[in-house]
C-alpha positions in Angstrom: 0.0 0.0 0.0 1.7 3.6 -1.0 1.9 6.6 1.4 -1.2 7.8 -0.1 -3.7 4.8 0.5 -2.4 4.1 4.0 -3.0 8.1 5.3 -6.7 8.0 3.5 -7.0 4.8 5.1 -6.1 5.6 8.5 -8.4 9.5 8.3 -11.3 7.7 7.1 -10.8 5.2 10.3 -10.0 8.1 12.4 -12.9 10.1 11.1 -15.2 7.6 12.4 -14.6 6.4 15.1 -15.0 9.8 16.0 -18.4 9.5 14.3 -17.6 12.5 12.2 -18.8 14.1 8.9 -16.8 14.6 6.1 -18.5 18.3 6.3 -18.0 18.5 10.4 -14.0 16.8 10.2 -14.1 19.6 7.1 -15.3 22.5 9.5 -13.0 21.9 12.0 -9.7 21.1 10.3 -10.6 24.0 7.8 -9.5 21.5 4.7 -12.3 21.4 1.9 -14.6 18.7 2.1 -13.5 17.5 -1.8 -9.8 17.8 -0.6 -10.8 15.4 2.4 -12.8 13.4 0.1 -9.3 12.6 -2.4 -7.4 12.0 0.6 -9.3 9.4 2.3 -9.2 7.8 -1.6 -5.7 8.1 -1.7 -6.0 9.8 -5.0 -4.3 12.8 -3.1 -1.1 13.9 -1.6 -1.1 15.5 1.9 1.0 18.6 2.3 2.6 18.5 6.3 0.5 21.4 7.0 -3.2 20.0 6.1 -2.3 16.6 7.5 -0.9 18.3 10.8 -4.7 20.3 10.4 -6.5 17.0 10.4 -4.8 15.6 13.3 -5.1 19.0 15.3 -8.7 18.5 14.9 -9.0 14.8 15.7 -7.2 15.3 18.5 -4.6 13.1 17.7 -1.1 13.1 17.3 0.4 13.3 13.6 1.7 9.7 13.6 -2.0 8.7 14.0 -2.0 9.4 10.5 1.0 8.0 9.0 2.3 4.9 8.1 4.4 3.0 11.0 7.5 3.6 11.4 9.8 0.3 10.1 12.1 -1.7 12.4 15.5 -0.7 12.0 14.5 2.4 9.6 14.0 0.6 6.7 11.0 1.2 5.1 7.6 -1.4 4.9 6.5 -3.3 2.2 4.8 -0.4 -0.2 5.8 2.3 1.3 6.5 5.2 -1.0 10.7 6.1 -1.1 11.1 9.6 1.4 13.2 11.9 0.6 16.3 10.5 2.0 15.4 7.3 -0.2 14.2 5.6 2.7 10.9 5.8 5.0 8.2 7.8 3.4 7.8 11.5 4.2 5.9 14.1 4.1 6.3 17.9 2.8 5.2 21.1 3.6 6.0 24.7 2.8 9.9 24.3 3.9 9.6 21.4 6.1 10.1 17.7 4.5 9.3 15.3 7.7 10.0 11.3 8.0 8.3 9.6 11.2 11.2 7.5 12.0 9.8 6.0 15.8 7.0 6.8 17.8 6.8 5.8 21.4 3.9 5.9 23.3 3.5 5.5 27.7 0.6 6.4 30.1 2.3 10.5 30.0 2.2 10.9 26.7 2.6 9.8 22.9 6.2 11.3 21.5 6.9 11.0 17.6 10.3 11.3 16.6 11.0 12.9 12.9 14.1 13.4 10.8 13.7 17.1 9.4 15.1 18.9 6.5 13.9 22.6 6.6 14.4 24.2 3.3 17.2 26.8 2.7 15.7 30.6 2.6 12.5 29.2 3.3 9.9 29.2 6.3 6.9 27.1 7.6 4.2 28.5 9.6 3.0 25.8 11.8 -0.6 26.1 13.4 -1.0 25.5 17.2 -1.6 21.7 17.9 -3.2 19.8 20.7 -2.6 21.6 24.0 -0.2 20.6 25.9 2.2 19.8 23.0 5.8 20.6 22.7 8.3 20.1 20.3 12.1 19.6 20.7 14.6 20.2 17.9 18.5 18.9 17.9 20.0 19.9 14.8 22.8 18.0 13.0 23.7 20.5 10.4 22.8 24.0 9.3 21.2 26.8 11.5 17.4 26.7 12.2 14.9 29.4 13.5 12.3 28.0 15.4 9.5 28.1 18.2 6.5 31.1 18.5 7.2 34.0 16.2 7.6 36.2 19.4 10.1 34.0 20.5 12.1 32.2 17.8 14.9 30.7 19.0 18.2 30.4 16.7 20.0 26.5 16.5 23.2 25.5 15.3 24.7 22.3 14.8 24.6 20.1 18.0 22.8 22.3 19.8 18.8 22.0 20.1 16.0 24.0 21.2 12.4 23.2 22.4 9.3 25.2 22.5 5.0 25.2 23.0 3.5 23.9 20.4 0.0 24.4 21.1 0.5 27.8 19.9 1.7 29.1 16.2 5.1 28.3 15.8 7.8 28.5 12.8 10.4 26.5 11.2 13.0 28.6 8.9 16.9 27.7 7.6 18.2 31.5 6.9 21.0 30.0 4.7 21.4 26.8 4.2 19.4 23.5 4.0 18.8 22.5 7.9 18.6 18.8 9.2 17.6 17.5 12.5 16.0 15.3 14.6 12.4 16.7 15.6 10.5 15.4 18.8 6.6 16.2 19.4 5.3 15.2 22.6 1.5 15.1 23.1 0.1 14.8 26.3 -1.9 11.6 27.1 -5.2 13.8 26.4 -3.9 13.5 22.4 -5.1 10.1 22.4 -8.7 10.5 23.7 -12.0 11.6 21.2 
């Protein structure tokens, strides 16, 4: 099953057992109900920001949506070739993310990403589920990230973290950034 399939799959099955509407997962997510519709096909590809969108409004963490992270980072049988030629990934704006592990405990569910932010470029990230934060260590380049009122500038080695149930950005000012990106949502992620 590609990258496609497997996130419609799992958006429909998250959609209801929510017991949701196309039209009400629609309202609240703000993506068109014809763009939700080609997703859940598969005939679609998700940009990060509209599947981050979805999962905000699920209440669910991103890796809800997904395909599973493979043993020893190799990627599953059908999954799509990410960026790095290896587990799938997903794009956005400036942000190309590949789930590489998510753990999960009775505190909270924590996916871990490998990153590359785009050089000269910048994501705006919507707030997700409260009580999220993210954690950024960056292995080469220089990254500004966290709240626009309180960016905080990384270089390589060094990391930053920040709220992330509140707008937050992701830019590399010069040159292409990678890193490894944790989001930790509370144990409240997992409920509706």
């Amino acid at each position: 099953m590609g990258l496609n399939e497997d996130v419609g799959r799992r958006l429909r099955a998250l959609r209801n057992q929510q017991d949701l509407s196309l039209s009400e997962l629609s309202r609240r997510s703000r993506v068109g109900k014809g763009t939700l519709s080609e997703l859940e096909s598969g005939r679609r590809n998700a940009t990060l920001e509209t599947l981050y969108a979805l999962a905000t409004a699920l209440g669910r963490p991103l890796s809800a949506l997904l395909s599973d992270p493979a043993p020893n980072g190799r990627p599953g049988a059908g999954s799509d070739a990410g960026p790095d030629g290896g587990l799938p990934g997903v794009s956005g704006s400036a942000v190309t993310a590949v789930l590489l592990e998510r753990h999960e405990d009775a505190a909270a569910i924590t996916d871990v990403f490998r990153v590359t932010i785009r050089a000269g470029a910048t994501q705006q990230s919507e707030a997700h589920v409260p009580g999220t934060g993210e954690s950024l260590m960056v292995l080469a380049g220089t990254a500004v990230v966290g709240p626009p009122h309180d960016t905080r500038t990384v270089g390589p080695g060094a990391s930053a973290q920040w709220r992330a149930d509140v707008p937050h950005i992701y830019r590399a000012p010069e040159a292409d950034v990678h890193g490894i990106l944790f989001v930790r949502y509370p144990t409240a992620a997992r409920s509706g």
